[in-house]
C-alpha positions as CSV (number, residue, x, y, z in Angstrom):
1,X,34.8,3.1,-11.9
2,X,31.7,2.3,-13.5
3,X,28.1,1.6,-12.3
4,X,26.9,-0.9,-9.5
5,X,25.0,-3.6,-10.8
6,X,22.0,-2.0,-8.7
7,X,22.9,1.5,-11.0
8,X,22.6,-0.3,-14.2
9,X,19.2,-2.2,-13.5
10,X,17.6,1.3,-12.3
11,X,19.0,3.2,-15.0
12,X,17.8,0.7,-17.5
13,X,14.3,0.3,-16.2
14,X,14.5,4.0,-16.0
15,X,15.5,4.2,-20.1
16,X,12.7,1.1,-20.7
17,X,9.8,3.1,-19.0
18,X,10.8,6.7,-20.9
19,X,11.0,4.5,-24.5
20,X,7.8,3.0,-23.7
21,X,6.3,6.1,-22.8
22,X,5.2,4.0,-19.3
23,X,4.4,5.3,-15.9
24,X,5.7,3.6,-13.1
25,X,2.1,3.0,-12.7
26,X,1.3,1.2,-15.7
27,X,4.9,-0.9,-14.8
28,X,3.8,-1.6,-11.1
29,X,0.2,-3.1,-12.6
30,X,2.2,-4.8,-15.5
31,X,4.7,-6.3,-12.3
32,X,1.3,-7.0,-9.9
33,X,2.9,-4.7,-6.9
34,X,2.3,-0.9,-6.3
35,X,3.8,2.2,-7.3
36,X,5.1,2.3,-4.4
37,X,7.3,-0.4,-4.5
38,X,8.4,-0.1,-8.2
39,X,9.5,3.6,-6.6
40,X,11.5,2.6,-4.0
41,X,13.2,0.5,-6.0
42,X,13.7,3.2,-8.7
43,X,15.3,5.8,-5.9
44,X,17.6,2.7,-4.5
45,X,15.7,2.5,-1.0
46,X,14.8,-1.2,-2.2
47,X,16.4,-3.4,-4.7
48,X,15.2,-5.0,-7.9
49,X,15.7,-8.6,-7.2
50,X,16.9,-11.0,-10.1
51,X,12.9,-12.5,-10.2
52,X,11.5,-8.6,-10.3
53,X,14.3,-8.3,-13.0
54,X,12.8,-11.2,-15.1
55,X,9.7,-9.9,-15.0
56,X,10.7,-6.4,-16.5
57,X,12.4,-8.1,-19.1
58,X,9.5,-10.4,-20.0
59,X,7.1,-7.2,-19.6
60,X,9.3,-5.1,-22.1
61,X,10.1,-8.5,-24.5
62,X,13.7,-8.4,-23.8
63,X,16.5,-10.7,-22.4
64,X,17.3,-10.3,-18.7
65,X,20.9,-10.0,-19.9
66,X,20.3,-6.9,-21.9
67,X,18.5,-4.9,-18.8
68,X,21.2,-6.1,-16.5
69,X,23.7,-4.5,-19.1
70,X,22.4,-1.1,-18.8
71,X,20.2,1.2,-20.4
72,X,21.9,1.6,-23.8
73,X,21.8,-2.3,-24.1
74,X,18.3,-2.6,-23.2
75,X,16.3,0.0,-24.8
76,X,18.5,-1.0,-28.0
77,X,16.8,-4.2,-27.4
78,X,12.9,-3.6,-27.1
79,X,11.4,-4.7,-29.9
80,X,9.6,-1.7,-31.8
81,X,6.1,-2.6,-31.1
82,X,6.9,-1.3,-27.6
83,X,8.3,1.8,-28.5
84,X,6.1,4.8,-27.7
85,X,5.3,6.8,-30.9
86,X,5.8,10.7,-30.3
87,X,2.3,12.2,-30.9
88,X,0.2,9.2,-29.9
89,X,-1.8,9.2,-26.6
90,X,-1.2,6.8,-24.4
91,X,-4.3,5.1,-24.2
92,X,-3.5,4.1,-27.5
93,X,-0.5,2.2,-27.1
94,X,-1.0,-1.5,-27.3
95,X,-1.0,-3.3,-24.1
96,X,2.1,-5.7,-23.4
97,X,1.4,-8.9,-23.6
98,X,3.3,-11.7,-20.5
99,X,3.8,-14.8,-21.1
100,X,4.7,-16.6,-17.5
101,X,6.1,-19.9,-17.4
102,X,4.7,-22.2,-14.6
């Protein structure tokens, strides 16, 4: 049997945040809630919920579909600007820009 729905979502924000050489830090500020929260849903104590999942996909310029399709999918899918560059600092890295729909 293959991965839960939940599995898929934390294993591809897991794969987003490594690719993007992120912290769940600089996700949880990108997100406006704490590391705390971006943790617990991480270890499976909370779920993402399909709004939180929107937002990571907008913060990492991808389709929802692709993170809910697992980590290969999505991290195949972030554009290259996003992409940490081995070698560079992270204080370097270009901050993501949101767009939010009202």
């Amino acid at each position: 049997m293959g991965m839960s729905l939940e599995e898929r979502v934390r294993s591809a924000v897991a794969a987003l945040l490594h690719a993007a050489g992120e912290s769940q830090t600089e996700l949880a500020t990108a997100l406006g809630v704490s590391q705390a929260q971006v943790s617990r849903r991480q270890s499976g104590t909370a779920a993402w919920s399909l709004t939180d999942c929107e937002a990571v996909a907008a913060h990492y310029g991808i389709d929802v579909l692709e993170l809910l399709a697992g980590p290969t999918r999505a991290t195949e899918a972030l554009p290259a600007a996003r992409r940490r560059v081995p070698g560079r600092p992270a204080s370097t890295r270009r901050p993501a820009v949101i767009e939010r729909g009202v």
